[in-house]
C-alpha positions in Angstrom: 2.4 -0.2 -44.5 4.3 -3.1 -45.6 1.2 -5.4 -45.6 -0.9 -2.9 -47.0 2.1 -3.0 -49.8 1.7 -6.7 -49.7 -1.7 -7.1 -50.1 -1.6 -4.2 -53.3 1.1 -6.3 -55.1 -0.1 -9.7 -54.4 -4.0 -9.2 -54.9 -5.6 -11.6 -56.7 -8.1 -8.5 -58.0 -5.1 -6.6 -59.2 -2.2 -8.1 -61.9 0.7 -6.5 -62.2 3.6 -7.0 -63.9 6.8 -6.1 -61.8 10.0 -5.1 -63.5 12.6 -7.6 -61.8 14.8 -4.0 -61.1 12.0 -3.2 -59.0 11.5 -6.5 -57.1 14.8 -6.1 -56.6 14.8 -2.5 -55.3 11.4 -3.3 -53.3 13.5 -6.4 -51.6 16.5 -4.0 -50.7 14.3 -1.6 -49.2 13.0 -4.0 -47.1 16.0 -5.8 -46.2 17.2 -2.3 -45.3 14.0 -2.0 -43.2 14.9 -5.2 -41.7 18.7 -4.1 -41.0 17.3 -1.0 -39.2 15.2 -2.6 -37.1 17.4 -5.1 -35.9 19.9 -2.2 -35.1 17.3 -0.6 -33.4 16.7 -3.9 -31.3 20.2 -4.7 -30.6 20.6 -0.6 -29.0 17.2 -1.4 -27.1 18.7 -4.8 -26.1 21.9 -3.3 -25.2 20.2 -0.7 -22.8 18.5 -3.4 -21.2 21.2 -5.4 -20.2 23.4 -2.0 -19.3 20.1 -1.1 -17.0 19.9 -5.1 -15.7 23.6 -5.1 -14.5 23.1 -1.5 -13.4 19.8 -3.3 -11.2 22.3 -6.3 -9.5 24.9 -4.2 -8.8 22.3 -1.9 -6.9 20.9 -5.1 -5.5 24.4 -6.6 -4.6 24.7 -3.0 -2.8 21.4 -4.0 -0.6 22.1 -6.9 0.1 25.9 -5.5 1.8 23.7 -2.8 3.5 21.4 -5.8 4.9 24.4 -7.1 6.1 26.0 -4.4 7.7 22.0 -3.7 9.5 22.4 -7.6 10.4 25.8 -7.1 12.0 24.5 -3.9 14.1 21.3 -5.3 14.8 22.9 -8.5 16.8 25.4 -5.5 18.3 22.9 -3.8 19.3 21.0 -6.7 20.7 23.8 -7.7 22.8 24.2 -4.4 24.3 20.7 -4.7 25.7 21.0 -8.2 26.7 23.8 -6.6 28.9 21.8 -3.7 30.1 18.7 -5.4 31.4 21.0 -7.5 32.9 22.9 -5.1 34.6 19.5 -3.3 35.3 17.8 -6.7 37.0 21.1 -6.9 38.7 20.8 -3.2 40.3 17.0 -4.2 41.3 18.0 -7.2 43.2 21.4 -5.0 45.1 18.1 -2.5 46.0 16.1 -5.0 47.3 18.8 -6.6 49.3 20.2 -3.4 50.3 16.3 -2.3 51.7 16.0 -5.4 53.3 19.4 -5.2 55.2 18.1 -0.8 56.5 15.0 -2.5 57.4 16.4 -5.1 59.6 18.7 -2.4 61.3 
């Protein structure tokens, strides 16, 4: 719209003469324009940077979860290191108990 308005008023085909009240009035309007546009940007910009920290406080939450998993995970490891232990230590007592009935 507004370079459609430009290119009326500014034309080389077309001369008009504008009343300075109107230049001044057509200038408001658009600072105006301009005014509401930059409101509009600062509420989009806003909502972005609500939605951003909203996005590293969920990722500060992962990353505690990954950290908790990392905890269990070397738990849970340890606990099986200790179970096939303790089941390679039961194979070995069978075989030695087997070989000690066989020699009886």
């Amino acid at each position: 719209k507004l370079r459609a308005r430009s290119n009326q008023l500014f034309s080389s085909d077309t001369t008009l003469a504008i009343d300075p009240s109107q230049e001044r009035s057509f200038n408001l309007d658009l600072t105006d324009e301009q005014i509401q546009a930059m409101q509009e940007n600062d509420a989009v910009i806003s909502e972005r940077e609500r939605e951003i920290d909203e996005i590293a406080m969920s990722i500060a939450t992962v990353a505690e979860i990954f950290k908790d998993m990392q905890t269990m995970v070397i738990d849970q490891g340890t606990l099986l290191d200790r179970v096939d232990y303790n089941v390679e230590q039961v194979v070995s007592h069978v075989k030695e108990a087997n070989e000690e009935l066989d020699e009886d």
